[in-house]
C-alpha positions as CSV (number, residue, x, y, z in Angstrom):
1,X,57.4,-2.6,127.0
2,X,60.6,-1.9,129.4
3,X,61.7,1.7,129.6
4,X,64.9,0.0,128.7
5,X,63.3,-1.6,125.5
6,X,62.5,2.1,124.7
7,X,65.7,3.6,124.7
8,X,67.0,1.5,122.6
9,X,64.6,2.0,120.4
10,X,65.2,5.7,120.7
11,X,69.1,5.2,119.9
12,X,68.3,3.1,116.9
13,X,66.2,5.9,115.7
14,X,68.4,8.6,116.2
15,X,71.6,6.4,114.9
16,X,69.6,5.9,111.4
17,X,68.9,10.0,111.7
18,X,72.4,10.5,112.2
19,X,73.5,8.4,109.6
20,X,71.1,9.3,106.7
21,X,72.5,12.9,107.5
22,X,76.3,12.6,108.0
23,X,76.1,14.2,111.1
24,X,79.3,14.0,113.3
25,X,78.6,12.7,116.7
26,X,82.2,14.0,118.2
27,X,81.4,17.3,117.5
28,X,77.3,17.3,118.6
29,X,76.3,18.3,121.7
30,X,73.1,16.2,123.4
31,X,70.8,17.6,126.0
32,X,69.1,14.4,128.3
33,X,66.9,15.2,131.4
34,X,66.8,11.5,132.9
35,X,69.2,8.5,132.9
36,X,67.0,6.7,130.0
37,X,68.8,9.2,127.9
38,X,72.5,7.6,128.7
39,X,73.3,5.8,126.0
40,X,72.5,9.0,123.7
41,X,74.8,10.8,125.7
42,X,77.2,8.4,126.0
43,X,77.1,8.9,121.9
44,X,78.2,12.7,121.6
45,X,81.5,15.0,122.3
46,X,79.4,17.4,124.7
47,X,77.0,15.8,126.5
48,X,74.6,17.7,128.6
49,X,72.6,16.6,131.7
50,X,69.6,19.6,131.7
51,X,67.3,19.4,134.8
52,X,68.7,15.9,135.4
53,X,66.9,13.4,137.6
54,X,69.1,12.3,140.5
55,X,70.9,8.7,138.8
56,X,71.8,10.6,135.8
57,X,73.2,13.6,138.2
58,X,75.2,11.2,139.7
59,X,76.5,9.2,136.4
60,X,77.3,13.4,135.0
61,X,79.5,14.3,137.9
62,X,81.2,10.7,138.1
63,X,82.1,11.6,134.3
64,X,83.3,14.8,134.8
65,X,85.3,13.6,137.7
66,X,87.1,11.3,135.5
67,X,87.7,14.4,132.6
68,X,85.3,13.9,130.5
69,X,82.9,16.5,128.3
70,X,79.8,16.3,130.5
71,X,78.3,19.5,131.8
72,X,75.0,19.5,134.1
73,X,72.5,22.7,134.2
74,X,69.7,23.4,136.1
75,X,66.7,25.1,135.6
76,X,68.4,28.5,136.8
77,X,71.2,28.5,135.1
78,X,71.3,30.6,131.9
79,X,71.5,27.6,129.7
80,X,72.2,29.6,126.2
81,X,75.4,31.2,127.5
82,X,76.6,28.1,129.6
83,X,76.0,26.3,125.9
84,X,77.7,28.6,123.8
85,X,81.0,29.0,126.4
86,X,80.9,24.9,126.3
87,X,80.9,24.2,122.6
88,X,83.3,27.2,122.2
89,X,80.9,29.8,120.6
């Protein structure tokens, strides 16, 4: 099976998830580590790139470039108050 097979199998399964639980993807915030996880993080207001491997570094800072909601941390950030200040907490 393709690693791109497998993620969208992983977006199906979280889309049912969402769904069967009315969550509101606007206001979610995602964590992905690798560029597999793109099209979940394409899916949510505040996407985060945490510890990202170097394609989906590069796809994070072209988004925030353009204005969007991404945000990239690393492992020595302190990711609970950079979280919290992001979402507005």
């Amino acid at each position: 099976m393709t690693n791109e097979k497998l993620d969208y199998m992983k977006i199906g399964k979280v889309e049912k998830y969402l769904q069967e639980h009315d969550i509101d993807l606007q206001s979610s915030a995602g964590f992905g580590d690798s560029h597999h996880d793109l099209a979940f993080l394409e899916m949510v207001g505040y996407p985060i790139a945490l510890n990202p491997n170097a394609k989906l570094e590069e796809v994070a800072r072209e988004e925030m470039a353009s204005g969007r909601n991404w945000l990239i941390l690393n492992e020595n950030d302190k990711v609970l108050d950079f979280v919290k200040s992001y979402l507005h907490f």
